[in-house]
Every structure is written in C-alpha cells, then in structure tokens.
PyMOL CGO cylinders between C-alpha atoms (Angstrom):
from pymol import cmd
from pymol.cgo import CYLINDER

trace = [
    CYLINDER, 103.82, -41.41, 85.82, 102.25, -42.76, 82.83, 0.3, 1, 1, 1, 1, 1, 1,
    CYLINDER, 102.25, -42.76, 82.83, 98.53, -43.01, 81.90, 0.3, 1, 1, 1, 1, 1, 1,
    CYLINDER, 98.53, -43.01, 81.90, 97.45, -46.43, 82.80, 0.3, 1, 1, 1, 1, 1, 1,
    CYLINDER, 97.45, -46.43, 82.80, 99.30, -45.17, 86.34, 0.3, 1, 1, 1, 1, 1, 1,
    CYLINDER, 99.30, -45.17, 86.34, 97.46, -41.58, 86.55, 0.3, 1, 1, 1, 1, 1, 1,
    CYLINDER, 97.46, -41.58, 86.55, 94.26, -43.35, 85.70, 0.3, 1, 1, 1, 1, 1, 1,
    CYLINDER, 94.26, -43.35, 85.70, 94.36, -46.11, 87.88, 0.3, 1, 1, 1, 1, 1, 1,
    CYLINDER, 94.36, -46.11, 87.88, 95.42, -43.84, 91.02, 0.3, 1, 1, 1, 1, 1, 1,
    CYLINDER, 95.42, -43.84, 91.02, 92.20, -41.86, 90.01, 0.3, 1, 1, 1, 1, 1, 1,
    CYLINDER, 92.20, -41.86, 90.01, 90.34, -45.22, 89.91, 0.3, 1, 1, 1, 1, 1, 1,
    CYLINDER, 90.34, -45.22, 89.91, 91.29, -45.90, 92.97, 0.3, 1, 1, 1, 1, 1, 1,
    CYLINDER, 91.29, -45.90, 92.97, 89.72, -43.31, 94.85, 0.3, 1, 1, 1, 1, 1, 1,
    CYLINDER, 89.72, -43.31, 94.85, 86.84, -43.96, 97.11, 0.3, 1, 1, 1, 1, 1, 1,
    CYLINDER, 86.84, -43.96, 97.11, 83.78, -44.27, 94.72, 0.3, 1, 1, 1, 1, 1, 1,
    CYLINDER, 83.78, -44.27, 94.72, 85.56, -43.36, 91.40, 0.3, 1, 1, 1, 1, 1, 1,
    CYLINDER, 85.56, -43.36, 91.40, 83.69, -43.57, 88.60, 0.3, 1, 1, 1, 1, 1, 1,
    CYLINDER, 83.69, -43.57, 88.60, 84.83, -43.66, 84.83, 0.3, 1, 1, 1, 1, 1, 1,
    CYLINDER, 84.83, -43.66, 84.83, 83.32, -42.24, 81.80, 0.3, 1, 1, 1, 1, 1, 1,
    CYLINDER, 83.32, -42.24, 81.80, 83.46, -40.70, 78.20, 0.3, 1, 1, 1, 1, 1, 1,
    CYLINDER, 83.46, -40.70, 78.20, 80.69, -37.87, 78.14, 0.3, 1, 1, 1, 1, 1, 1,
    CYLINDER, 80.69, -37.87, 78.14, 82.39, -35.91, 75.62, 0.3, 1, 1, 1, 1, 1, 1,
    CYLINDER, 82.39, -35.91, 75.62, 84.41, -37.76, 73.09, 0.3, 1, 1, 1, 1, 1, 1,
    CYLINDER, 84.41, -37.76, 73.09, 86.07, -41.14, 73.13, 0.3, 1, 1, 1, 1, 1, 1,
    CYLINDER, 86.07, -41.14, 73.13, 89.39, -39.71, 73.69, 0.3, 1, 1, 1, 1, 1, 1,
    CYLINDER, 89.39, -39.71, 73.69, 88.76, -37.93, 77.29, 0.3, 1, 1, 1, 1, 1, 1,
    CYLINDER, 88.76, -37.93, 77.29, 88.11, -39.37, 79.63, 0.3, 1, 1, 1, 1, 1, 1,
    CYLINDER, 88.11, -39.37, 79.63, 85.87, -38.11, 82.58, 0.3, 1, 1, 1, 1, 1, 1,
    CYLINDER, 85.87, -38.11, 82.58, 86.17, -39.04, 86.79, 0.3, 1, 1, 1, 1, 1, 1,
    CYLINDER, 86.17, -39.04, 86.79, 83.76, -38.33, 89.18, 0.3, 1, 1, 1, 1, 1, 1,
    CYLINDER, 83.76, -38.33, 89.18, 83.27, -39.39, 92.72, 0.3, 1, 1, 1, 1, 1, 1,
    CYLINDER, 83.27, -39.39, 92.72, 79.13, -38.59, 93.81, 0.3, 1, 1, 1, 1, 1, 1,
    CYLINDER, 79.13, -38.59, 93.81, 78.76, -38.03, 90.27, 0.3, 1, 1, 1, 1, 1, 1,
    CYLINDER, 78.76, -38.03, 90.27, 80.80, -34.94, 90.18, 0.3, 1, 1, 1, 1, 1, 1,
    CYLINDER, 80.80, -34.94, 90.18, 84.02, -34.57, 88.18, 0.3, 1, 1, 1, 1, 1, 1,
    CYLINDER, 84.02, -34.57, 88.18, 87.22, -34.34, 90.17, 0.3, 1, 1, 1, 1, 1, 1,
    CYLINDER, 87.22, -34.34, 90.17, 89.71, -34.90, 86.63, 0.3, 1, 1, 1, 1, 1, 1,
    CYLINDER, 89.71, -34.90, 86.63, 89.80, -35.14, 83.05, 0.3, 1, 1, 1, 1, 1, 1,
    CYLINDER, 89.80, -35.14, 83.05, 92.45, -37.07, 81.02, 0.3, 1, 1, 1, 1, 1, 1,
    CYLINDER, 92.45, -37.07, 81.02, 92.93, -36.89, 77.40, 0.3, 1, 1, 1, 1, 1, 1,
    CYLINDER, 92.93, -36.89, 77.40, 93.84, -39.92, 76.07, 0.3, 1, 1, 1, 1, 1, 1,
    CYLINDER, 93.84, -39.92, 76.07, 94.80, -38.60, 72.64, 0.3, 1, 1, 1, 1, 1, 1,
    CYLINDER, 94.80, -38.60, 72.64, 97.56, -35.88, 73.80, 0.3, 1, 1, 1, 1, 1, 1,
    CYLINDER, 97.56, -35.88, 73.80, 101.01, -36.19, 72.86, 0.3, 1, 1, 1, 1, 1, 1,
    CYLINDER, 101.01, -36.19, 72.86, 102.08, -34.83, 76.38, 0.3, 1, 1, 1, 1, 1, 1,
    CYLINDER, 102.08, -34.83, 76.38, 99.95, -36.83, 79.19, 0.3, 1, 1, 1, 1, 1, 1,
    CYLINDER, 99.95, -36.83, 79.19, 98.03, -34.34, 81.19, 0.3, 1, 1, 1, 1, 1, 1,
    CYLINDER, 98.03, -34.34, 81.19, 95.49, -34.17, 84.01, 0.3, 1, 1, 1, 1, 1, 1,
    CYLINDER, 95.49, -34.17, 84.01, 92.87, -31.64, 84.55, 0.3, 1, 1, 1, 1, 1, 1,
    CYLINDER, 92.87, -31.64, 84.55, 91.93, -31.10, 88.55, 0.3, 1, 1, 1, 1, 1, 1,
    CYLINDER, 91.93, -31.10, 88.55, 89.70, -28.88, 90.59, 0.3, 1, 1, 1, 1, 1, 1,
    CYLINDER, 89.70, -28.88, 90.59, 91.68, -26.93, 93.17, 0.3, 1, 1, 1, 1, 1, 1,
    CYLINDER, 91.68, -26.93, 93.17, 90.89, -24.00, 95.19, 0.3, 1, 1, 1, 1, 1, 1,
    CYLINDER, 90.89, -24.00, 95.19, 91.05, -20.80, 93.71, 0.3, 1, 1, 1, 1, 1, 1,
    CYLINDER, 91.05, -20.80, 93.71, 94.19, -19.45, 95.95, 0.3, 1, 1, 1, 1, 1, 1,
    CYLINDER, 94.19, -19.45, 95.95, 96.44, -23.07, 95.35, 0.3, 1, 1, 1, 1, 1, 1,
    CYLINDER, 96.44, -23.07, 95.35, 95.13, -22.48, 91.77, 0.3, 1, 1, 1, 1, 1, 1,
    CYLINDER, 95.13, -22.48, 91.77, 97.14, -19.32, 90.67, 0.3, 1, 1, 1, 1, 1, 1,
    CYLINDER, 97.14, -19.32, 90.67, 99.95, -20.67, 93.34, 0.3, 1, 1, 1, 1, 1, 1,
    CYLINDER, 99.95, -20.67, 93.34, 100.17, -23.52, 91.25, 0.3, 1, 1, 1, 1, 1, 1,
    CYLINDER, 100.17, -23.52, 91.25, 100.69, -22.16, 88.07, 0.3, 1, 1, 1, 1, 1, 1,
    CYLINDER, 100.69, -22.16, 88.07, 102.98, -19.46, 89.14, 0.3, 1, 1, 1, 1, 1, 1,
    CYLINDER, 102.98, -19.46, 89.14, 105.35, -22.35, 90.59, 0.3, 1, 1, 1, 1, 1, 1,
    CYLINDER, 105.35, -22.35, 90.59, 105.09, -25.13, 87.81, 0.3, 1, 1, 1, 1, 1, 1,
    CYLINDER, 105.09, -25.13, 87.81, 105.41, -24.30, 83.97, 0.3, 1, 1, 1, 1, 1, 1,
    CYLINDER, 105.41, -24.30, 83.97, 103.78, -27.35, 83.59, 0.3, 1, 1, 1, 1, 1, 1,
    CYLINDER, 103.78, -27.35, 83.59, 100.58, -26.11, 84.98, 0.3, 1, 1, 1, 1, 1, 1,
    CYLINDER, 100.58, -26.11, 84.98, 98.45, -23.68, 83.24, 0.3, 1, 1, 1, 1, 1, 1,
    CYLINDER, 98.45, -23.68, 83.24, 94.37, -23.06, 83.37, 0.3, 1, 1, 1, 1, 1, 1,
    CYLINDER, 94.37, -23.06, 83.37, 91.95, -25.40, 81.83, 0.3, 1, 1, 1, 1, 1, 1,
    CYLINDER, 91.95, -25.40, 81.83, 90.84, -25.14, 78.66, 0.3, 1, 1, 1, 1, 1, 1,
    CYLINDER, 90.84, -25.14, 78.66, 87.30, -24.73, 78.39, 0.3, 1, 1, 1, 1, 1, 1,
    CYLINDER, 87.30, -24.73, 78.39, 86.74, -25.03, 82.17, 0.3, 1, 1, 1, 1, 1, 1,
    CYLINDER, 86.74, -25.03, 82.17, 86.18, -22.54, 84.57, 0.3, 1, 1, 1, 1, 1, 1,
    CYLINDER, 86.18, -22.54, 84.57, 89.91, -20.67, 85.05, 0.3, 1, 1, 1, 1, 1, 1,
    CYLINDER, 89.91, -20.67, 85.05, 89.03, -19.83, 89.04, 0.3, 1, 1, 1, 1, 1, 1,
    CYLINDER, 89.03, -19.83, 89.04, 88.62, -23.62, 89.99, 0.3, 1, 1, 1, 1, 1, 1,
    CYLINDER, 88.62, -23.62, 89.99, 90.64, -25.85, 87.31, 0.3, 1, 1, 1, 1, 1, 1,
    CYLINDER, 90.64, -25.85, 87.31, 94.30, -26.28, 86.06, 0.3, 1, 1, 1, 1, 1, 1,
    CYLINDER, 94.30, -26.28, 86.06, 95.58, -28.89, 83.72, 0.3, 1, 1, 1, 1, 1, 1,
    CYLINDER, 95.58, -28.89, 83.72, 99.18, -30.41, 84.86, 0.3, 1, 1, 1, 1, 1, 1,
    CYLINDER, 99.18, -30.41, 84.86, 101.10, -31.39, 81.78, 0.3, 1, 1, 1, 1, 1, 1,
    CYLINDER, 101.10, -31.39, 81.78, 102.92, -34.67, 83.26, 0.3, 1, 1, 1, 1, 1, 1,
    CYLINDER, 102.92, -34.67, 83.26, 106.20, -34.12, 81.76, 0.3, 1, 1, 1, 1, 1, 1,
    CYLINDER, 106.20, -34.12, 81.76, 108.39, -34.89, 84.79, 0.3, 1, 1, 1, 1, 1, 1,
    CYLINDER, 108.39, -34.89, 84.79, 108.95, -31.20, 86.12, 0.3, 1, 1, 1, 1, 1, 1,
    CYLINDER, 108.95, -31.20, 86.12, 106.47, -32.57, 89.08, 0.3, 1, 1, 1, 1, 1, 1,
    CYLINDER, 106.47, -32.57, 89.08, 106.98, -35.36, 91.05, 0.3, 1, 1, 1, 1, 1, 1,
    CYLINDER, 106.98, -35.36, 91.05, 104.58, -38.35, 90.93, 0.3, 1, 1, 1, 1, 1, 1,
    CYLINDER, 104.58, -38.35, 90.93, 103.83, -37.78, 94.70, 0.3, 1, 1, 1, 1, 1, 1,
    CYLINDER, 103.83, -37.78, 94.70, 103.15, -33.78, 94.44, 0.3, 1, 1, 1, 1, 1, 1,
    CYLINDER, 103.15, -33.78, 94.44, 100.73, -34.81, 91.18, 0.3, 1, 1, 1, 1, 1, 1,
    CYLINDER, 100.73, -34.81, 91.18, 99.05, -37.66, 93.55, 0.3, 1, 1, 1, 1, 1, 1,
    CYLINDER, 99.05, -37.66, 93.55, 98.45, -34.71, 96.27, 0.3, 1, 1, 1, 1, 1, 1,
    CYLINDER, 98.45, -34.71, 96.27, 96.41, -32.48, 93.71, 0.3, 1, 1, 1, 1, 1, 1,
    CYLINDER, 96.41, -32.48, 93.71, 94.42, -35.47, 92.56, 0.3, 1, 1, 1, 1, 1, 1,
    CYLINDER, 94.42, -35.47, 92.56, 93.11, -35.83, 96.65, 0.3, 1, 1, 1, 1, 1, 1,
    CYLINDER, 93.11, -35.83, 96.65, 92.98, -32.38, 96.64, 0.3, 1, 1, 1, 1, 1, 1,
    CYLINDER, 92.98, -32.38, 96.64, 90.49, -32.01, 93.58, 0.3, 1, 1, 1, 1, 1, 1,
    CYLINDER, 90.49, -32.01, 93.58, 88.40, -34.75, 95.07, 0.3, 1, 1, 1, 1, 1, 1,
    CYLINDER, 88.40, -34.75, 95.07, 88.49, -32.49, 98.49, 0.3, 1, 1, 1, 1, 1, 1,
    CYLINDER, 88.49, -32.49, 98.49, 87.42, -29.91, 96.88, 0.3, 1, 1, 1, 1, 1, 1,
    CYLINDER, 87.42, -29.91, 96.88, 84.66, -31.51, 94.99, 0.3, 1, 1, 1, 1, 1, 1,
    CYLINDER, 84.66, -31.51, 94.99, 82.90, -33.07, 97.83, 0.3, 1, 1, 1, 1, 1, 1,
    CYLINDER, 82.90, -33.07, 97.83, 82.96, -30.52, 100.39, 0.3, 1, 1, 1, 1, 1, 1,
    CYLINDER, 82.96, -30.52, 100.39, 81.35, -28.30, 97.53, 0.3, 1, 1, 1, 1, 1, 1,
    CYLINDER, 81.35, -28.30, 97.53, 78.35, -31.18, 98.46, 0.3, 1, 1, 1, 1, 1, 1,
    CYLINDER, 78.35, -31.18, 98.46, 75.29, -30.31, 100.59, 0.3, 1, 1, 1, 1, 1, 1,
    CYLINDER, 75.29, -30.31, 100.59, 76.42, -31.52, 104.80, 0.3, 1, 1, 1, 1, 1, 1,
    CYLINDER, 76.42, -31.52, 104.80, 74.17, -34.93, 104.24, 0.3, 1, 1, 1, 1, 1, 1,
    CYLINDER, 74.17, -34.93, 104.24, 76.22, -36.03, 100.70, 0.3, 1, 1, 1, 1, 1, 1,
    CYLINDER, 76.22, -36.03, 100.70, 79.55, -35.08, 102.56, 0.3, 1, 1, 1, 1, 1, 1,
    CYLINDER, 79.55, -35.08, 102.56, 78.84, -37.54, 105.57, 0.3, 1, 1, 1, 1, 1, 1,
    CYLINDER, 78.84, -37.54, 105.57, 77.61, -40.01, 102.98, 0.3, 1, 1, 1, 1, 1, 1,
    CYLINDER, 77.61, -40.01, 102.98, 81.23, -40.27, 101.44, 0.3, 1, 1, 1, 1, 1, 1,
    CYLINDER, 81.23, -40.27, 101.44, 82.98, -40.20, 104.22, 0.3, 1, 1, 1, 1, 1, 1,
    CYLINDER, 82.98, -40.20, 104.22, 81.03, -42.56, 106.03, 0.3, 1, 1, 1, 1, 1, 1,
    CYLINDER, 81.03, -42.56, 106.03, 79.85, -40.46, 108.78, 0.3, 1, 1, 1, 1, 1, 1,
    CYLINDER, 79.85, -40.46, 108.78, 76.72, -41.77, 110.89, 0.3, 1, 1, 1, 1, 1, 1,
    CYLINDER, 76.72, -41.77, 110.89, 74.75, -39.40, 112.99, 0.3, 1, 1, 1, 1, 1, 1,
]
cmd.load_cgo(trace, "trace")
C-alpha cells in the first residue's frame, strides 16, 4: 500500500474529511470532526496513526513489529503502523474501520444515529 492508496481508502470513508492542523506535512482525518488517522507525508517509512481500543491496542503491538504507540498521542487509545509490508493491505484496511468504530461510538447516542443514518 502506498500513500496516495492509504489516503484515498481513508477518503473514502463515510464523511471523511481532510486537513493539515499541525504542519503541512501531516496530514489529519476525521469523520464528525473527530480524528480517526494521521499520516505523515514527510516519513521515509509510510505510516498510519489509528485509534483502537485499548485491549486490540497492546495486542497489536505485541503481534506486529511494525506497530508501536503513537508519538505524542495518548498510548491507551493510539498506535502508529509503519507500512513496510510485514501487514497485509487488508489487515491495515481493518484497523482503519476499526479506528473510525471506535471514534464514533465514543459520540453522544444522537451523533451515532446521525452517521449511521439511523431514523427514530
């Protein structure tokens, strides 16, 4: 997977938003205006940096060496994959949806049905 791939998997989420709130090299994705991934453009090694539950966070790194915690994000909730091919394309893919999970059922009942499309 290369960036232009990683970012426009990202961008294809369900209300995926794009920005650069911190420098011009990083960029920032957020569905209901909450991040879900960071990717630093500037890297020499492409990585991704996803929310993920606190259990599948430590499983995570104790299964990949291409996962470790986030730099200067909370190390409970975030890991940054270093896409060097020791994960597959698919398994990366299945974190991304699973750090957009996470974000938006960390949203208050009304915001959740909102993204999901859920009338009552």
């Amino acid at each position: 997977m290369n960036i232009e791939e990683l970012f426009d998997y990202c961008m294809s989420i369900k209300g995926a938003e794009a920005s650069t709130p911190f420098d011009e090299s990083t960029i920032v994705i957020k569905v209901m205006n909450k991040m879900f991934a960071l990717i630093p453009t500037e890297n020499e090694t492409l990585s991704i940096t996803l929310k993920c539950n606190p259990e599948s966070a430590i499983e995570l790194r104790e299964n990949y060496n291409c996962v470790e915690p986030a730099y200067h994000m909370n190390k409970t909730y975030w890991n940054t994959i270093w896409i060097d091919g020791s994960m597959s394309d698919n398994e990366i893919v299945n974190w991304i949806n699973h750090s957009v999970d996470e974000v938006i059922k960390k949203l208050p009942k009304v915001k959740q049905a909102e993204y999901y499309g859920v009338v009552k």
